[in-house]
TINUVO-696127 format. One record per residue: x, y, z of N, C-alpha, C in turn; chain; residue number from 0. Coordinates in Angstrom, 1 decimal, always signed. Last residue first. Layout:
residues N
[pt [X, Y, Z], [X, Y, Z], [X, Y, Z], "A", NUM],
...
//
This chain:
residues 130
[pt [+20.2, -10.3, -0.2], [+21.1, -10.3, +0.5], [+21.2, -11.8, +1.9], "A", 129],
[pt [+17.6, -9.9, -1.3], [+18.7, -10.3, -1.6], [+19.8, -11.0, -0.8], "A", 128],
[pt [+16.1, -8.8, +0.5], [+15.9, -10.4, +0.6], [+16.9, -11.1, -0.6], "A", 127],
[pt [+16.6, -6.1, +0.6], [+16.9, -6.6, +1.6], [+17.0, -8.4, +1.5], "A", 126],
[pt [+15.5, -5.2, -2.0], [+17.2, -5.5, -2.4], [+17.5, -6.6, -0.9], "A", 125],
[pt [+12.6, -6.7, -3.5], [+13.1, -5.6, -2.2], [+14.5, -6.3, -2.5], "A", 124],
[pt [+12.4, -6.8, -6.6], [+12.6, -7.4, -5.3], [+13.0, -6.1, -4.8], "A", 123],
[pt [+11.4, -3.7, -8.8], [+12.7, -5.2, -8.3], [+12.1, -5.9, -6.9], "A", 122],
[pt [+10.6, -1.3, -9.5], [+11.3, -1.3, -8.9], [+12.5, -2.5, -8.2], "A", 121],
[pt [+8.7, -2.6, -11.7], [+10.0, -1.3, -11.7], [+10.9, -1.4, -11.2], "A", 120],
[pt [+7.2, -4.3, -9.9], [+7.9, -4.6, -11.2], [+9.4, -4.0, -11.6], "A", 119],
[pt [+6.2, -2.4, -8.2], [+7.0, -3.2, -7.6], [+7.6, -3.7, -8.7], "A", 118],
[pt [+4.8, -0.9, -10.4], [+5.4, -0.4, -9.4], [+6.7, -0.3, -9.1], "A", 117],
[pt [+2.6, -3.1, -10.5], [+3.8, -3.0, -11.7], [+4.6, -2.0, -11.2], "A", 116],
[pt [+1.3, -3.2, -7.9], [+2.3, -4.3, -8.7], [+3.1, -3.6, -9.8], "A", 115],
[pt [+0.2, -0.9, -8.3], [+1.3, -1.0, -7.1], [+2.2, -2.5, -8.1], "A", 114],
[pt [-2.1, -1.4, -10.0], [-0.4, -0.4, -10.3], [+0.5, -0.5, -9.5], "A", 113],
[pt [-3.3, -3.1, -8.9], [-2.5, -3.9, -10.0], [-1.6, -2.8, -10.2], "A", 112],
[pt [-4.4, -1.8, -6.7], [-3.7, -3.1, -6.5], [-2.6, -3.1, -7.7], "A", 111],
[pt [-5.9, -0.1, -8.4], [-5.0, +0.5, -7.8], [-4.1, -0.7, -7.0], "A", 110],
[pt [-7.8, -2.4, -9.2], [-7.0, -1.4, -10.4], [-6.1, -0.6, -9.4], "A", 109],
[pt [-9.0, -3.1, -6.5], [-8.1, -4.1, -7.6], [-7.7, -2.7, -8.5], "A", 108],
[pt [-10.2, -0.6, -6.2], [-9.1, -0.7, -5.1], [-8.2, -2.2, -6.0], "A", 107],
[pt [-12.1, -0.7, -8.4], [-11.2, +0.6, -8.0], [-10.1, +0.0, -7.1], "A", 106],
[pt [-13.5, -3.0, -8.0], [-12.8, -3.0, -8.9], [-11.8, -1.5, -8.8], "A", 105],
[pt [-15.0, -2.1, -5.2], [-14.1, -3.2, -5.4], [-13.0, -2.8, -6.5], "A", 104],
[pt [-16.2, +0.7, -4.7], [-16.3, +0.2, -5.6], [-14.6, -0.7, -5.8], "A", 103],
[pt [-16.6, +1.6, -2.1], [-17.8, +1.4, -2.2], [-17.4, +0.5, -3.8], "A", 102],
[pt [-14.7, +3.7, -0.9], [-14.9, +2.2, +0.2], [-16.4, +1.3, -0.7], "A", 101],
[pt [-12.9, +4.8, -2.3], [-14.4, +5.4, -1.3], [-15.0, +4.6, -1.0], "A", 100],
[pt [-9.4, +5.1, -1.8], [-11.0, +4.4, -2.0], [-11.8, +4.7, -1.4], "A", 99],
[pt [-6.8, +5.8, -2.8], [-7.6, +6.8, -2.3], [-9.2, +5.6, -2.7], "A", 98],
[pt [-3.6, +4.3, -1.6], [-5.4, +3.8, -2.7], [-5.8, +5.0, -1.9], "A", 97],
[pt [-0.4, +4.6, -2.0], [-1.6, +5.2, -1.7], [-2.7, +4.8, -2.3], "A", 96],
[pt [+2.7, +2.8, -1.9], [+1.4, +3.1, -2.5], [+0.3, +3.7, -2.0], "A", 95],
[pt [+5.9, +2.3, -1.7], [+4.6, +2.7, -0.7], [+4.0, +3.5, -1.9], "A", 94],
[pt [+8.0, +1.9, -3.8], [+7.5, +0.9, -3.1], [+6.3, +1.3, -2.2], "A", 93],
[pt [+8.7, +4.0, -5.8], [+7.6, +3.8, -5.3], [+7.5, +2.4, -4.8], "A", 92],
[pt [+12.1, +4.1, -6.4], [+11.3, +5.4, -6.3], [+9.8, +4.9, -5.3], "A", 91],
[pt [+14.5, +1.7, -4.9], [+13.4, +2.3, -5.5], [+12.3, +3.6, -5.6], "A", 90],
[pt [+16.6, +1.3, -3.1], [+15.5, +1.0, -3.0], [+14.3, +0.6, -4.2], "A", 89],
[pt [+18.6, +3.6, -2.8], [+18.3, +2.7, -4.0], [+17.5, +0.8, -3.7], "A", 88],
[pt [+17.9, +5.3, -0.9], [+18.8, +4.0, -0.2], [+19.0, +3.2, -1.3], "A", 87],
[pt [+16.3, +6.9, -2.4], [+17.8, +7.5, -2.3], [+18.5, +6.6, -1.2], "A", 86],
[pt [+14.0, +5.8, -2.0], [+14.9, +5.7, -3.1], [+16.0, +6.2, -3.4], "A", 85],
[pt [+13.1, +5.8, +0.9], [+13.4, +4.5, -0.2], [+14.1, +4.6, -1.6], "A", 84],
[pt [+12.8, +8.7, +1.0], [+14.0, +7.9, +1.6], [+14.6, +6.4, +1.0], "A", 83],
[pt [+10.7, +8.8, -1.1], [+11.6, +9.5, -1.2], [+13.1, +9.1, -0.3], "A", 82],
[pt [+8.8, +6.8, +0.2], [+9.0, +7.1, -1.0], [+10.9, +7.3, -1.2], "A", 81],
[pt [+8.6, +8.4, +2.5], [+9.0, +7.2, +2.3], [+9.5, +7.0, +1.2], "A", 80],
[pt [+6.9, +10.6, +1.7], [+8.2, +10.7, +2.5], [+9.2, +9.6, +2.5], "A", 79],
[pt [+5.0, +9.5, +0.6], [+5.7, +10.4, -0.1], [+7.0, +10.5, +0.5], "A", 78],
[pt [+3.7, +8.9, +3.1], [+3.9, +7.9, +1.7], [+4.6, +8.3, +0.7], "A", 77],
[pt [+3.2, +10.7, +4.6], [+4.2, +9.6, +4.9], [+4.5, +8.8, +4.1], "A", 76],
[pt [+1.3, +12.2, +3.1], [+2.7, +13.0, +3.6], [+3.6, +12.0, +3.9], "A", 75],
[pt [-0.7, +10.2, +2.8], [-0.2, +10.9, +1.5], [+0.8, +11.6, +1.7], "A", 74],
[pt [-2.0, +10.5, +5.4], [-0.9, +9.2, +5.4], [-0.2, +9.6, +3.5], "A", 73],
[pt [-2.8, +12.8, +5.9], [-2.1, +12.4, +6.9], [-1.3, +11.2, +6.1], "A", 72],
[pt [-5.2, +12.6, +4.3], [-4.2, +14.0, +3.7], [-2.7, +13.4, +4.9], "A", 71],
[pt [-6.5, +10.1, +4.7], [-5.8, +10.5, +3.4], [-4.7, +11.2, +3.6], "A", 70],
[pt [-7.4, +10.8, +7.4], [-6.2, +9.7, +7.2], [-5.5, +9.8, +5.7], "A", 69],
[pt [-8.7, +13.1, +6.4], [-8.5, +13.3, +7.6], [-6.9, +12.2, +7.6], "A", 68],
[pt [-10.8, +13.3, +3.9], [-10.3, +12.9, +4.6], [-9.7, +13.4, +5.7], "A", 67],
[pt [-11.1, +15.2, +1.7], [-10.2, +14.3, +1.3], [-10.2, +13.2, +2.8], "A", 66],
[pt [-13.7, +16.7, +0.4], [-13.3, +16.2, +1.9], [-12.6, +15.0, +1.4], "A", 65],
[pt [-13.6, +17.8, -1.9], [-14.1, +18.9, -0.8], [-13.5, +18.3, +0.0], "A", 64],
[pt [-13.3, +15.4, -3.9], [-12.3, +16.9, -4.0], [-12.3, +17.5, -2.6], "A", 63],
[pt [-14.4, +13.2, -1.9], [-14.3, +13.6, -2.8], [-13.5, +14.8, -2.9], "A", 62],
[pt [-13.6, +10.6, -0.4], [-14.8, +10.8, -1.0], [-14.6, +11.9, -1.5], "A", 61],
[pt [-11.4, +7.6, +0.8], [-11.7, +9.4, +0.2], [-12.7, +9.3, -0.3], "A", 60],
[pt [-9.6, +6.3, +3.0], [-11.0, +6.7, +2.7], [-10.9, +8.1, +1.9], "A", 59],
[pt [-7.0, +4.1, +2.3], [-7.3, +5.6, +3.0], [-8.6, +5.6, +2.5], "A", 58],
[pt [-4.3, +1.9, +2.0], [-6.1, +2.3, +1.8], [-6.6, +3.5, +2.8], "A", 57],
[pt [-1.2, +1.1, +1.0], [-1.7, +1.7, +1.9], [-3.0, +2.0, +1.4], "A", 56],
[pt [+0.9, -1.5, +0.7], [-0.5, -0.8, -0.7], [-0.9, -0.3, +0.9], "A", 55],
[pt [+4.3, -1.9, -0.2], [+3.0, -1.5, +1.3], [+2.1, -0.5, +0.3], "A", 54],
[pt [+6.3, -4.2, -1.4], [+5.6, -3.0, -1.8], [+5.0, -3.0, -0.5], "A", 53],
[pt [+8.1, -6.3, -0.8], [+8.5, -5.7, -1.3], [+8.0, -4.1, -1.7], "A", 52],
[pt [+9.4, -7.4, +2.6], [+7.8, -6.9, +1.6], [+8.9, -6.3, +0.6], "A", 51],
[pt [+11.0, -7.2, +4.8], [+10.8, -8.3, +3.3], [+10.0, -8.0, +2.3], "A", 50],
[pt [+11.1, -6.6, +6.9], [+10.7, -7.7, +7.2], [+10.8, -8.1, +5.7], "A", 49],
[pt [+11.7, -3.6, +5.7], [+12.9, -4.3, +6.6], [+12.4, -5.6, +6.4], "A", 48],
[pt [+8.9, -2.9, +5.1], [+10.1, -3.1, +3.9], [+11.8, -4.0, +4.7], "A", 47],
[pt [+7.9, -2.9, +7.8], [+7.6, -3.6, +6.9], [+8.9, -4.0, +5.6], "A", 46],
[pt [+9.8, -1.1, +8.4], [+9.8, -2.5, +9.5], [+9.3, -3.0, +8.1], "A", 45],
[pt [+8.9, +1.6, +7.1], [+9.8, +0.6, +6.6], [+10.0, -0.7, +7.3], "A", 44],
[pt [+6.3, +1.8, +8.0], [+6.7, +1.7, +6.5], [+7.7, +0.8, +6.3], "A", 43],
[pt [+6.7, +2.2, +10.6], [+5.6, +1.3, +10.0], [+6.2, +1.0, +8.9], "A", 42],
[pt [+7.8, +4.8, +10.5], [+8.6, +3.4, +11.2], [+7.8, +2.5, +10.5], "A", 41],
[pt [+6.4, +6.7, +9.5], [+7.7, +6.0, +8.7], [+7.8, +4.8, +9.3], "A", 40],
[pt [+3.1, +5.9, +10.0], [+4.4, +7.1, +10.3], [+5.4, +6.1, +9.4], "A", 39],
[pt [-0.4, +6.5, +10.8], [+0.5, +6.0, +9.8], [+1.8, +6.8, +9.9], "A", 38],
[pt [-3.1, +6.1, +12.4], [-2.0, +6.9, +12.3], [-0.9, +6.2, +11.4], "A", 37],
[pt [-4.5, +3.9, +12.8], [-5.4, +4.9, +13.0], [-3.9, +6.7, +12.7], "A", 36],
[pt [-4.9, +0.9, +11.0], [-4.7, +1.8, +11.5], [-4.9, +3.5, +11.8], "A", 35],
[pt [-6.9, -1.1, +10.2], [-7.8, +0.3, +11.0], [-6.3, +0.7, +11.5], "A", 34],
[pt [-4.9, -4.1, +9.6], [-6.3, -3.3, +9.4], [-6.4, -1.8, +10.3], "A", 33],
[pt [-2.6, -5.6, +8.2], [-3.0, -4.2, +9.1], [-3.8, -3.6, +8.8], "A", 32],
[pt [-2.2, -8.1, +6.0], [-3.0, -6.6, +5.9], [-2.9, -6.6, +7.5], "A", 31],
[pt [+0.1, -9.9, +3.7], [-0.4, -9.5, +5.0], [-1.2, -8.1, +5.3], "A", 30],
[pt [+1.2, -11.9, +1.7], [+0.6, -11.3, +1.4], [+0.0, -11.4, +3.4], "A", 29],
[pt [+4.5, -12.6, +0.8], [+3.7, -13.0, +1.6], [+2.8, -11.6, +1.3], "A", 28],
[pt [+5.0, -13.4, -2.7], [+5.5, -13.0, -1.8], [+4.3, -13.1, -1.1], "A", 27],
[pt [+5.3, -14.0, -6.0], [+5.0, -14.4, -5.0], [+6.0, -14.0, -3.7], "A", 26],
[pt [+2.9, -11.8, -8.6], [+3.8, -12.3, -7.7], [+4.2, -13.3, -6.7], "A", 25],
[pt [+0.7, -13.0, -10.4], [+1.8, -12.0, -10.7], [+2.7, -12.3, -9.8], "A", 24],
[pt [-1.3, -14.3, -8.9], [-1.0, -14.8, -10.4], [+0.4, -13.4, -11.1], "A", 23],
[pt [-1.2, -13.4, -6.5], [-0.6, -14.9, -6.8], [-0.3, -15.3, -8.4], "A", 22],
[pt [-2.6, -11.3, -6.8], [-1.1, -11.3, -6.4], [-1.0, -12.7, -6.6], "A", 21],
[pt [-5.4, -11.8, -7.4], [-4.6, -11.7, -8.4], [-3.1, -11.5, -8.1], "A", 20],
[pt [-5.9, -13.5, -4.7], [-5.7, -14.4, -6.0], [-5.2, -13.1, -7.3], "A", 19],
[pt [-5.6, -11.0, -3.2], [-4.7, -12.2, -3.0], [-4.6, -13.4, -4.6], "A", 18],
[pt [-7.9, -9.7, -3.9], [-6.4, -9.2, -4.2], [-5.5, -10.3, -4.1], "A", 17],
[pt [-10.1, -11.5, -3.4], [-9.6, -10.9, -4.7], [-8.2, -10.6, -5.2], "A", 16],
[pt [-9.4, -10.9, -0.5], [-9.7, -12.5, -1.3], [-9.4, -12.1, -2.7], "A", 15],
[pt [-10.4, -9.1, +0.0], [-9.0, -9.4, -0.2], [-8.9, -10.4, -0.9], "A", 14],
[pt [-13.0, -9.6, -0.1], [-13.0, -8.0, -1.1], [-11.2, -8.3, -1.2], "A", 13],
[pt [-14.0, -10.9, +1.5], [-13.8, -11.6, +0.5], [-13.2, -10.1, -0.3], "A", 12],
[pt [-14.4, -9.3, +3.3], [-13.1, -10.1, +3.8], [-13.0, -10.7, +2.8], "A", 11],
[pt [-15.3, -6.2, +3.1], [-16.1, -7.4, +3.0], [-14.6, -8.2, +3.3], "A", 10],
[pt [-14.9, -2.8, +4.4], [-15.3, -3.9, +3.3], [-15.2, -4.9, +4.1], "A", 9],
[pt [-14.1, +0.4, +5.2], [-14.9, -0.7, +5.4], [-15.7, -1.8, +4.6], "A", 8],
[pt [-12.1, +2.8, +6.5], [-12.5, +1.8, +5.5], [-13.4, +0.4, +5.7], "A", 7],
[pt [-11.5, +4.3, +8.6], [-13.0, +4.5, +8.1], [-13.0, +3.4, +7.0], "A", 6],
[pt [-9.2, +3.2, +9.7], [-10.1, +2.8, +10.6], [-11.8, +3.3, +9.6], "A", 5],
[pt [-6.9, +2.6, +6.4], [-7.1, +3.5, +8.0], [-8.6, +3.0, +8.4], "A", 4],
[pt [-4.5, -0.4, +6.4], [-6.0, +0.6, +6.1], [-6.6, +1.6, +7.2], "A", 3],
[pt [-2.1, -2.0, +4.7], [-2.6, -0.8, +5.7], [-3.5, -0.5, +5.5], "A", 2],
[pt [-0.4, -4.6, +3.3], [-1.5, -3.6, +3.2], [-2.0, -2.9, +4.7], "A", 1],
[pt [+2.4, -5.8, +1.8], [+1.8, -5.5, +3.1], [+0.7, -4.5, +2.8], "A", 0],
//
């Protein structure tokens, strides 16, 4: 599942990318939530409840001085998550953070492909075991 907060702003072929290299690594459904404008737990997990195995979360950042606004906001729920997901043995990192400055594709693929290996680590979501 992917999330993006409302300053991000690309091209619709820029997923297109991600989707053909998730196909060649995984298969699971691939879904984006665009412009959210607030990020909280519930989101996180419904997602992870529905099956996902990972949530690649995109935040706008530009640089050391100004992280943002959605960055510094959604880096506290991503962590938090994190941390509940893995003490349900879960996994340590199923929610992912991209810090993208909305301008260089191959940056948000290279932060795509670590979430995958990630998800690697950590297994199928256990829920679709079951």
């Amino acid at each position: 599942m992917i999330f993006s907060s409302p300053e991000c702003k690309y091209e619709e072929n820029t997923f297109m990318e991600l989707k053909e290299l998730k196909e060649k690594h995984i298969s699971a459904k691939f879904t984006k939530l665009e412009n959210i404008g607030s990020l909280d737990l519930k989101l996180i997990f419904k997602s992870i409840y529905e099956g996902f195995d990972g949530i690649f979360v995109i935040a706008k950042y530009l640089d050391a001085d100004y992280m943002g606004h959605s960055y510094l906001s959604f880096q506290k729920y991503v962590d938090e998550a994190n941390r509940i997901l893995d003490k349900r043995g879960f996994g340590k990192e199923r929610a992912f953070l991209c810090k993208w400055d909305c301008l260089s594709v191959e940056n948000l693929i290279n932060d795509f492909r670590k979430l995958l290996e990630k998800i690697k680590i950590s297994g199928n979501n256990p829920i679709k075991l079951n």
